[in-house]
C-alpha positions in Angstrom: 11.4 -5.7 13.6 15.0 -6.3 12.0 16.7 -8.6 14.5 19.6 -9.2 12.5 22.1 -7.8 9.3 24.9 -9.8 7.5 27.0 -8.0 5.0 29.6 -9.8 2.8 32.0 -7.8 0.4 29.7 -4.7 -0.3 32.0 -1.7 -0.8 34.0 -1.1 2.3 32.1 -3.9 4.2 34.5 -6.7 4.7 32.2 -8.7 7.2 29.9 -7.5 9.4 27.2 -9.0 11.4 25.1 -6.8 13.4 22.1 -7.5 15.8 19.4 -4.7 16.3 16.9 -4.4 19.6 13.4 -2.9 19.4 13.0 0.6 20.2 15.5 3.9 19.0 18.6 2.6 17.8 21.3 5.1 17.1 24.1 4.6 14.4 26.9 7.6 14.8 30.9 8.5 13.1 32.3 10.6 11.4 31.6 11.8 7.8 32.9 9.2 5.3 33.0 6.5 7.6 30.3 4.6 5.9 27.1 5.2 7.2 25.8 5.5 3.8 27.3 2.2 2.9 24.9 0.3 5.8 22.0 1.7 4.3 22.6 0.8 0.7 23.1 -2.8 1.8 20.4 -3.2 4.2 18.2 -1.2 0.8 19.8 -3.8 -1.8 18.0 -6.7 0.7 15.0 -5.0 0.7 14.5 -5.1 -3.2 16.4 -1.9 -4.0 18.4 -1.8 -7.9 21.0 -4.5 -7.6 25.0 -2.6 -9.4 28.2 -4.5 -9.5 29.9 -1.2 -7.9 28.7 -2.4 -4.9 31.1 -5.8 -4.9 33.9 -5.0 -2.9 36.9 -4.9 -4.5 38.8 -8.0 -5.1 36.0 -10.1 -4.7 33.5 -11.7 -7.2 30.3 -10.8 -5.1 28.6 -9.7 -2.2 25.7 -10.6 0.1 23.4 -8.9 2.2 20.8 -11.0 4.4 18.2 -9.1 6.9 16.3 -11.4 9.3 12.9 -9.9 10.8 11.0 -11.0 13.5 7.1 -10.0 12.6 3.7 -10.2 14.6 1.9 -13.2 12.9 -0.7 -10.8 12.4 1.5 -8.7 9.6 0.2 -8.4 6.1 3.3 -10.0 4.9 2.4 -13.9 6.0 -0.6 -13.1 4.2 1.6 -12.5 0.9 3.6 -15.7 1.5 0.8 -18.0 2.1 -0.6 -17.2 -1.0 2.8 -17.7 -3.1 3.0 -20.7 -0.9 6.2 -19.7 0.7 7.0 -21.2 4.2 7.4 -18.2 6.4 9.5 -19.8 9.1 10.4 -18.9 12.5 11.8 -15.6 11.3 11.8 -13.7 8.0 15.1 -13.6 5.9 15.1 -11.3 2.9 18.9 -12.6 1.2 20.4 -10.6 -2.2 23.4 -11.9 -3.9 25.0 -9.2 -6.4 27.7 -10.8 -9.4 30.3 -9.0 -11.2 27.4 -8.5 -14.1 25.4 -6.5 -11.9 22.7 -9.1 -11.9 21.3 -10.4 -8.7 19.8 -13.5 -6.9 16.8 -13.0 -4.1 15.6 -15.4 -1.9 12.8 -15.6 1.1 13.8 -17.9 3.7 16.2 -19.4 0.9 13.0 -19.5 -1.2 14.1 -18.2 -5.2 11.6 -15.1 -5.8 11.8 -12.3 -7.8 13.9 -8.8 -7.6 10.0 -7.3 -8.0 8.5 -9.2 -5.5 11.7 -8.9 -3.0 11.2 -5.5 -2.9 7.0 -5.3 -2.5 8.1 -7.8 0.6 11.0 -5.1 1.7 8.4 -2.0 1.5 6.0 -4.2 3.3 8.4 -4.4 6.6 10.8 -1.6 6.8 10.9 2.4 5.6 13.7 4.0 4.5 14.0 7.7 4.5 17.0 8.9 3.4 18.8 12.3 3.0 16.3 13.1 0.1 13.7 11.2 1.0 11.8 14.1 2.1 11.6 14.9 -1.7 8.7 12.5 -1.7 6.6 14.8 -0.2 7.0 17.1 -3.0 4.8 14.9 -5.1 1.2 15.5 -4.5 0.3 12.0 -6.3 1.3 10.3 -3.1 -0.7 12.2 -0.2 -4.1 10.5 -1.5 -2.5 7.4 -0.4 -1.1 9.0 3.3 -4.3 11.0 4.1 -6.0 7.5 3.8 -3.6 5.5 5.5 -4.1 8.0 8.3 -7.8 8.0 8.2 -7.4 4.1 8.0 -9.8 3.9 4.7 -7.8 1.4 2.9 -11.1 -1.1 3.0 -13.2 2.3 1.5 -10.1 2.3 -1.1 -10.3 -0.7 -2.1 -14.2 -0.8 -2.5 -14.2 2.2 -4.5 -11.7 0.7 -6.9 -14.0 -2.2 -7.8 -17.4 0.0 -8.0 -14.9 2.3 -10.3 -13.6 -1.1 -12.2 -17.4 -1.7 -12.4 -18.5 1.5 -13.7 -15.4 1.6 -16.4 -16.9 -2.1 -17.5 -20.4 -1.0 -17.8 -19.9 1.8 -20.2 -17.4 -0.3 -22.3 -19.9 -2.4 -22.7 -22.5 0.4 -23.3 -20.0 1.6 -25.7 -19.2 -1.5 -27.5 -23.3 -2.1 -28.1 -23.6 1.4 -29.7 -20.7 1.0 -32.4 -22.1 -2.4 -33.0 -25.8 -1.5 -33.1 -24.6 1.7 -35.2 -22.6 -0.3 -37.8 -26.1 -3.4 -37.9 -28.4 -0.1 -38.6 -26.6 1.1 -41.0 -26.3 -2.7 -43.0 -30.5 -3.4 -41.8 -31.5 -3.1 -45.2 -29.0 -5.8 -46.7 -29.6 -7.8 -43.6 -33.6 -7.9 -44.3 -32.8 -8.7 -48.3 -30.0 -11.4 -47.2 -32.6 -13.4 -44.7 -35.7 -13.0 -47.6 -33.4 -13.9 -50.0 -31.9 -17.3 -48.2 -35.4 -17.6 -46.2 -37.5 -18.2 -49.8 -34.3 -20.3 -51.3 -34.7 -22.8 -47.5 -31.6 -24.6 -47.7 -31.3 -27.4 -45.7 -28.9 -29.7 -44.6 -27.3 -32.7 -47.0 -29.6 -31.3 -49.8 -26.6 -31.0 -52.4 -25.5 -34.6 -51.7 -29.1 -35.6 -52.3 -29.7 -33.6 -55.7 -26.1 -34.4 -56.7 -26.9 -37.7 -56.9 -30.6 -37.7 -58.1 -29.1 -35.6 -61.1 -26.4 -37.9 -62.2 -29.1 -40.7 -61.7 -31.2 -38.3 -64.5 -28.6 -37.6 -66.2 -28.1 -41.0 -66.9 -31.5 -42.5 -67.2 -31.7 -43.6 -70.6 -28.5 -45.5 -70.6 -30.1 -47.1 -66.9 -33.3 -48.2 -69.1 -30.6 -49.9 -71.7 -28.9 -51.8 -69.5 -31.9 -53.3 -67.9 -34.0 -53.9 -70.7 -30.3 -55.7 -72.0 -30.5 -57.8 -68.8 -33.9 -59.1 -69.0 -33.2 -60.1 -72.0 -30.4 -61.8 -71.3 -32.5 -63.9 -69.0 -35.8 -64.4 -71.2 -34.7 -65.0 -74.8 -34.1 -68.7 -76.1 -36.8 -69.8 -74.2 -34.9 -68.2 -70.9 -32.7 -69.6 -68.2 -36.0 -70.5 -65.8 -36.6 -73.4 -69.1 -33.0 -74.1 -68.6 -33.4 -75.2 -64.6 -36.5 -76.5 -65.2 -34.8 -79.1 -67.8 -31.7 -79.5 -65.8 -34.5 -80.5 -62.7 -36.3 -83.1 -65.0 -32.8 -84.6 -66.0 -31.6 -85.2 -62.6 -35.5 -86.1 -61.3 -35.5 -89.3 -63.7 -32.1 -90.8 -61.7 -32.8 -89.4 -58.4 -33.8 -92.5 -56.7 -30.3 -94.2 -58.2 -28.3 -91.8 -55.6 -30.6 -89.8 -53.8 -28.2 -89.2 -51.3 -25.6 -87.2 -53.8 -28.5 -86.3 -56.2 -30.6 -84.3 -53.5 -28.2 -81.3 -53.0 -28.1 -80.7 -56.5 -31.6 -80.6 -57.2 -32.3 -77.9 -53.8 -29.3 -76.1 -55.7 -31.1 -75.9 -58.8 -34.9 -75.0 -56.9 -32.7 -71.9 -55.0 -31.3 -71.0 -58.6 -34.6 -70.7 -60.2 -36.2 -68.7 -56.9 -32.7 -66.4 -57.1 -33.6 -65.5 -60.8 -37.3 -65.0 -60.3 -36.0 -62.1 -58.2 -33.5 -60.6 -60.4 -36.4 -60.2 -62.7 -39.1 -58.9 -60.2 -35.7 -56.3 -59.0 -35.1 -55.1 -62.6 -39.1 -55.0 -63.3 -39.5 -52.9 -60.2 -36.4 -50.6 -61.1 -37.5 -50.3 -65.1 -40.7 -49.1 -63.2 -39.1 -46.3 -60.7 -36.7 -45.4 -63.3 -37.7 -41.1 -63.5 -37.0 -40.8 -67.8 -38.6 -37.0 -67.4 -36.4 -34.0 -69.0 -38.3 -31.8 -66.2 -37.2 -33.7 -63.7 -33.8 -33.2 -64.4 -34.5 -29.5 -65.3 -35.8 -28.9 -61.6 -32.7 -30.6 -59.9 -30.7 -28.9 -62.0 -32.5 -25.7 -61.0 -32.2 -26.4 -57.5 -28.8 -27.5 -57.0 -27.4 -24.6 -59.3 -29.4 -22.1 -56.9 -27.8 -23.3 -53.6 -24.1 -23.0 -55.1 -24.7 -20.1 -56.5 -25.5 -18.9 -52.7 -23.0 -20.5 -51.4 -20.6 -18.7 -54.0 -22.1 -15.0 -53.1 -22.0 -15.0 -49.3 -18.4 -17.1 -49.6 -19.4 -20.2 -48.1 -20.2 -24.1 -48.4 -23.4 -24.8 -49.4 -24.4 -27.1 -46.1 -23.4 -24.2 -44.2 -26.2 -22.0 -45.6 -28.8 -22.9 -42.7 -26.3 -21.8 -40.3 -25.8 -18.7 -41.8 -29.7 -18.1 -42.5 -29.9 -18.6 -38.9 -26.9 -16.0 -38.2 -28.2 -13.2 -40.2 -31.5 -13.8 -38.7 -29.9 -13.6 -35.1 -28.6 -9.9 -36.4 -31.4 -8.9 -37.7 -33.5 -9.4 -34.3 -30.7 -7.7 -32.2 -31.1 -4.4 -34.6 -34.7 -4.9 -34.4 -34.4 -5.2 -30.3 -31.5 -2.9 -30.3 -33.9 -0.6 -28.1 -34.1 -3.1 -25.4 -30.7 -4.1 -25.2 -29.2 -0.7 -25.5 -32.1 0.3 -22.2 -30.5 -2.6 -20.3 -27.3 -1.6 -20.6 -27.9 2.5 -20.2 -29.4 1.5 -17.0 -26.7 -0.8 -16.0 -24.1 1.9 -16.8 -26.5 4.4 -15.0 -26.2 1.8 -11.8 -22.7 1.5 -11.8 -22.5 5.1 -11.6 -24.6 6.2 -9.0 -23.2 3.3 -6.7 -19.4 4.8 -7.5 -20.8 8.6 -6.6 -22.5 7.4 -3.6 -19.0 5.7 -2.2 -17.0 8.3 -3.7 -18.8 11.1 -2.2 -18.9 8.9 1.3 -15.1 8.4 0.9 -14.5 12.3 -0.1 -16.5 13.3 3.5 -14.4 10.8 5.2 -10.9 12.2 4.1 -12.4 15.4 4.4 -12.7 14.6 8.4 -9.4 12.5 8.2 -7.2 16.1 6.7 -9.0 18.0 9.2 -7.7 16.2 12.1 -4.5 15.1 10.6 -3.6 18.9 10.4 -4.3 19.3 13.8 -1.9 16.2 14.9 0.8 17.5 12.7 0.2 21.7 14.1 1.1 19.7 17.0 3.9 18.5 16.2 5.6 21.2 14.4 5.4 23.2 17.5 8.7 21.8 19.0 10.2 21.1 15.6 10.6 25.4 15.7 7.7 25.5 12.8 5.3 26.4 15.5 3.9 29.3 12.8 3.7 27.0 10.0 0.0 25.7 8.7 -0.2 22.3 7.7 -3.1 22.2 5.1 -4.2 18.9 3.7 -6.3 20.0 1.0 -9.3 18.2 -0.6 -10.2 18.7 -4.0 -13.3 17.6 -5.7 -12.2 16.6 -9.5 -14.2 17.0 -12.7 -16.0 13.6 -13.7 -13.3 13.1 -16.6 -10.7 12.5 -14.1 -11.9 10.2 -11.7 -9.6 7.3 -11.4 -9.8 4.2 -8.8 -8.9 6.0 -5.7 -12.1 7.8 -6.0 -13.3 11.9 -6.8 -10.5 13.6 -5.0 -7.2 15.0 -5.3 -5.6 15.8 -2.0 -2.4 17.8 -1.5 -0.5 19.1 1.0 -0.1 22.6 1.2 2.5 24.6 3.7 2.6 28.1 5.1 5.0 29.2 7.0 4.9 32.6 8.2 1.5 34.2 9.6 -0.3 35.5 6.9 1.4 34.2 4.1 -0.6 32.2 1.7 -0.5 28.6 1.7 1.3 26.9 -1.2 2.6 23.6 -2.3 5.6 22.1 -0.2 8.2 22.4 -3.4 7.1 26.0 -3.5 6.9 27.1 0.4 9.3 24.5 2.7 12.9 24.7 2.6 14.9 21.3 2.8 15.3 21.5 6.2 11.7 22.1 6.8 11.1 19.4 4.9 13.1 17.5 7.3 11.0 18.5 9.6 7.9 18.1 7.9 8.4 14.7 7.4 9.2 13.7 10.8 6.0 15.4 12.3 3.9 13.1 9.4 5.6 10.4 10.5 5.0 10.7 14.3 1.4 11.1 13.0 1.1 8.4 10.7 3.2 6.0 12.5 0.4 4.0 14.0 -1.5 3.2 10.8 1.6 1.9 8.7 2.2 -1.5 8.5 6.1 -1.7 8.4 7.1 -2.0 11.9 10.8 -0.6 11.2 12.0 2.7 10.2 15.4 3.9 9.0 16.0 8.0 8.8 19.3 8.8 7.6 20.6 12.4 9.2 16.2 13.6 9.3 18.1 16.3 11.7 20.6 17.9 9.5 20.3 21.6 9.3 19.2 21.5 13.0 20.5 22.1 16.4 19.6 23.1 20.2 16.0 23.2 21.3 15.1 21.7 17.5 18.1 19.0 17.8 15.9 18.2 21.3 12.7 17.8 20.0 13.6 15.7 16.8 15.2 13.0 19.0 12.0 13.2 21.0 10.1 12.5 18.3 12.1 9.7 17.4 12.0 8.4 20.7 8.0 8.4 21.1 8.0 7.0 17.7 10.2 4.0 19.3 7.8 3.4 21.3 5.3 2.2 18.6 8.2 1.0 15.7 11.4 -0.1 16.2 13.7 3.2 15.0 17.4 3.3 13.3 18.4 6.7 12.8 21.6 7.8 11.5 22.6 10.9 13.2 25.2 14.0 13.4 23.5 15.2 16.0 24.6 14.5 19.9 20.8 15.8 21.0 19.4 12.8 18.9 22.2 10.3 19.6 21.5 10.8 23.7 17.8 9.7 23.0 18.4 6.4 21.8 18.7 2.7 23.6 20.9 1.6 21.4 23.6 3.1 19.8 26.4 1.8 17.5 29.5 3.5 16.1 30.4 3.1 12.5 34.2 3.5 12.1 36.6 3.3 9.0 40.3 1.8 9.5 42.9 0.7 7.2 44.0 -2.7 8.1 46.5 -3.9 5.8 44.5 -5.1 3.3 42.7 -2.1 2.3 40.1 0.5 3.8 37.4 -1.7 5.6 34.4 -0.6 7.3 33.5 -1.6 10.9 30.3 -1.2 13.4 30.7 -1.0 16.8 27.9 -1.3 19.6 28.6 1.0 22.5 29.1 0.8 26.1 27.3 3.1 28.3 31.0 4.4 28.7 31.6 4.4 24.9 28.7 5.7 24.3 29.0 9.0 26.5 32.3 9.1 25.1 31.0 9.5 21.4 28.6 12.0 22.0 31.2 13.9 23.5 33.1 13.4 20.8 29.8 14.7 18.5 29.6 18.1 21.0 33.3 18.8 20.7 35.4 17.8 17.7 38.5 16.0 17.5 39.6 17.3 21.1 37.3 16.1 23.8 37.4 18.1 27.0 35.9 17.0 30.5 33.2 19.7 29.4 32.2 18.0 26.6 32.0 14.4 28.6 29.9 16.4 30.9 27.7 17.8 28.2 27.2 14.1 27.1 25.9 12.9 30.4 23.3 15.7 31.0 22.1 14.8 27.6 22.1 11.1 28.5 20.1 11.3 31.5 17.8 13.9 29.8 
C-alpha cells in the first residue's frame, strides 16, 4: 500500500508530507482547493508525463516521492530482481521535474527510466480519475479485464507463444516458397552452370601450378642454352676436373715436406672435384627433364586460359571455382528436394496451427465461462448503484482467421442496456457519464481481487449522485477497502462518512502566495466536515447531526 507522499514546490504545494493507513481513506474540501493538484503529483511519481507548469512558482523545481509497503509476494520484486535493483525495506518511486520540463526518476535512489517508472507505478497503484471511466469506452481493453477476472493470464501468455510460433512457421513456409519459386525458375541455368564447371574440375592452387609450368615452357629453349653453356664451361680445355686433378699431383709431390699445412688443402681440392661431379650430374639430369614440346605448352595454355575465363564469367577468383561448383551444386539439390523440404515445413506450419486452435478455442470456452459469471457479479452490483434494470453483457466474439493476434480468437466487448427491453449496445453508445461512474465502480468491486496493484485512487467516482446511490457507492468503496487500500476524493458526505481515514485539503493565502495544505481529521473535525459537505457555508446543529448518523452508519 502507499505509506507515505512528499511533495516539494508542485503548483500550490509548498511542502507537504502525508502518511496514508490501509483501508478507505477519504480526502474532502472545497472546489479549487487542490484536490486535483495531489493527484497529479502522486501521478507524476508514478511515471505520468513530467511539464515544467507543474514547478511552483518561484522555484527551480519540484519533487514528488511515494513510499509503498508491498507483500514480498508482488510481481513488482520480481521486476527489480531482474534489473538488479535492490528493493529495500520499502518501495520509493522519486520524480524530479526542472524548469525544461525534463525529469529525473529514481527506485529506492536507483536512476531508471521515465518508461520503466511508470510500468513500476501501474504495477502498484490505479488511478481513476474524473474521466477515467472513458477507458471503458474502448473495447480493445476488456480482452485484457475479462481475463484478469477469469485469472487466464498464464492461458494468455501461452497462447501468445503458440501464436509467435505459428506466425514463425509460416514465415518460414513463406520464405521457402519465394526461394524455391525464384531456384525453379533459374534450374535450367543452375543444371548448365554445375555441367559446365563439373567437366572444366577446377581444383585448388591449379593456376599457380600451370602459371608456372607455362613460363617454365615458355622459356625452355633459352633453359637448354644456358645449360648446355654451363657444361661447357666446365668440360672444354680439357675441363676443370683435369684442373684439380693437376693442382692434387702438385701439392702430392711436397706433401710429406708439410703435411700438416699441406693436408687441408688437398681434402679442399678432393671436396672441389666431388662438388663439380655434381653440378654436372644436376645439369645432366635437368637437360634431361627439360619439357622442349610446343604441345605441351599448347595444353597449359589451354588449361589455364579455360579456368580464367570461368573465373571472369561467374565474377570470381579462379581458386574460388571449387567453392562455387560446390554452391551451385548445393542449389541445385535443394530445387531437386524442394518437395521434401517444402512437406516438412507445410506440416510444421500445419502443427503450429492446430496447437494455436486447440488453446485458442480452450481459452475462448474459458472467457466464455469467465463473461458469463462476471455479468452476474457485476448485475449484482448495479443493483444498489440505482442501475438495478441495466444488463451488463460481456460479449464473446469469435474472429475470422485473418485477425487473430496474440491474445488469441476473440474479441470481447462490453455491451450496456439500460432500460428493459432495450437492445444492448456499446457503452459510448448506451451509458451516460454518470453511469459510467457507476459502471466502473461495480467492475471494480468485481475485479478487485485479481489485480495486482494493491492501491486505488478514484477522484469524485460519485459525482452526479446522491441519497440511496451516494450510500451504496461509499459501500462499495468500503468492501473494496477491505481487499485494497482505497483513496477516494469525494464531494459527497454519504462517501466521506464511510471511510477510516479522512483528510481535508484546504487552500490559504499565507503571505507568500496561495499555498495548498492537507489536513488529517479528528473524529471531531471530521463530523465537522461532513457537516460542512451536507450544509454549505452555514453549518447548523442539524447538519452536525446529519454527520453523525452517517458516521455511525
Amino acid at each position: 500500500m502507499l505509506e507515505k507522499l512528499s511533495i516539494r514546490n508542485i503548483v500550490l504545494i509548498d511542502q507537504l508530507d502525508l502518511s496514508f493507513e490501509q483501508g478507505l481513506c477519504v480526502l474532502t474540501g472545497e472546489t479549487g482547493a487542490g484536490k486535483s493538484i495531489l493527484l497529479d503529483s502522486l501521478a507524476l511519481a508514478l511515471g505520468a508525463r513530467a511539464d515544467a507548469a507543474l514547478i511552483r512558482s518561484g522555484h527551480t523545481s519540484g519533487s514528488v516521492s511515494a513510499e509503498f509497503n508491498l507483500a514480498p509476494s508482488h510481481p513488482v520484486f520480481s521486476l527489480l530482481e531482474d534489473l538488479e535493483i535492490d528493493p529495500g525495506e520499502a518501495l520509493v518511486l522519486r520524480r524530479n521535474v526542472g524548469q525544461d520540463g525534463r525529469s529525473k526518476a529514481s527506485i529506492n535512489d536507483q536512476p531508471i527510466s521515465a518508461g520503466l517508472l511508470r510500468r513500476i507505478g501501474d504495477a502498484v497503484v490505479e488511478i481513476h480519475g474524473q474521466n477515467a471511466e472513458r477507458g471503458l469506452l474502448d473495447a480493445n481493453g476488456h480482452r485484457g479485464l475479462l481475463d484478469q477476472y477469469g485469472q487466464l493470464q498464464v492461458e494468455g501468455l501461452q497462447i501468445a507463444d503458440l501464436y509467435s510460433n505459428m506466425q514463425t512457421a509460416n514465415e518460414n513456409l513463406a520464405t521457402a516458397i519465394r526461394e524455391i519459386e525464384n531456384a525453379r525458375i533459374d534450374e535450367e541455368y543452375l543444371q548448365h552452370v554445375v555441367q559446365e564447371l563439373s567437366d572444366l574440375a577446377p581444383e585448388e592452387g591449379e593456376e599457380d601450378a600451370l602459371a608456372l609450368e607455362r613460363s617454365h615452357l615458355m622459356h625452355a629453349e633459352k633453359i637448354a642454352e644456358a645449360l648446355r653453356d654451363a657444361e661447357k664451361s666446365l668440360t672444354e680445355h680439357g675441363g676443370i676436373d683435369n684442373k684439380i686433378r693437376s693442382a692434387t699431383r702438385a701439392i702430392e709431390r711436397v706433401l710429406d715436406k708439410a703435411p700438416e699445412k699441406l693436408d687441408p688443402v688437398l681434402q679442399s681440392l678432393e671436396k672441389a672435384a666431388m662438388e663439380m661431379a655434381e653440378a654436372q650430374n644436376v645439369i645432366n639430369m635437368v637437360g634431361m627433364d627439360l619439357n622442349m614440346d610446343p604441345a605441351g605448352l599448347e595444353a597449359v595454355e589451354e588449361r589455364l586460359f579455360a579456368l580464367r575465363a570461368a573465373a571472369r564469367k561467374h565474377k570470381c577468383a579462379v581458386e574460388a571455382l571449387p567453392g562455387l561448383l560446390d554452391q551451385f551444386k548445393a542449389k541445385l539439390k535443394a530445387v531437386e528436394e524442394s518437395d521434401v523440404a517444402l512437406q516438412k515445413l507445410r506440416q510444421n506450419a500445419k502443427d503450429a496451427k492446430d496447437a494455436f486452435v486447440l488453446k485458442a478455442d480452450d481459452l475462448s470456452e474459458r472467457r466464455n465461462a469467465a463473461a458469463a459469471k462476471m455479468d452476474k457479479a457485476v448485475k449484482k452490483e448495479l443493483g444498489p448503484l440505482k442501475l438495478g434494470n441495466a444488463q451488463f453483457i460481456t460479449k464473446v466474439t469469435d474472429l475470422d482467421e485473418s485477425h487473430w493476434n496474440f491474445a488469441g480468437s476473440n474479441k470481447v466487448e462490453f455491451l450496456i442496456s439500460t432500460n428493459p427491453g432495450s437492445a444492448a449496445g456499446s457503452l459510448i453508445k448506451i451509458a451516460s457519464g454518470g453511469e459510467l461512474s457507476r459502471i466502473m465502480l461495480a467492475l471494480k468491486v468485481v475485479l478487485a481481487k485479481s489485480g495486482s496493484a494493491p492501491t486505488l485512487v478514484f477522484d469524485e467516482v460519485d459525482r452526479g449522485v446522491g441519497g440511496a446511490t451516494a450510500d451504496a457507492v461509499g459501500e462499495r468503496l468500503r468492501r473494496l477497502s477491505g481487499q485494497l487500500q482505497v483513496l477516494v476524493v469525494t464531494h459527497s458526505p454519504q462517501v466521506a462518512a464511510s471511510g477510516e481515514a479522512h483528510w481535508n485539503i484546504q487552500k490559504a493565502d499565507n503571505g507568500k502566495g496561495t499555498t495548498t495544505s492537507v489536513v488529517r481529521l479528528s473524529s471531531d473535525q471530521r463530523q465537522e466536515e461532513i457537516a460542512r459537505m451536507l450544509s454549505g457555508a452555514t453549518i447548523t446543529n442539524e447538519a452536525r447531526a446529519a454527520a453523525q448518523s452517517l458516521i455511525q452508519g
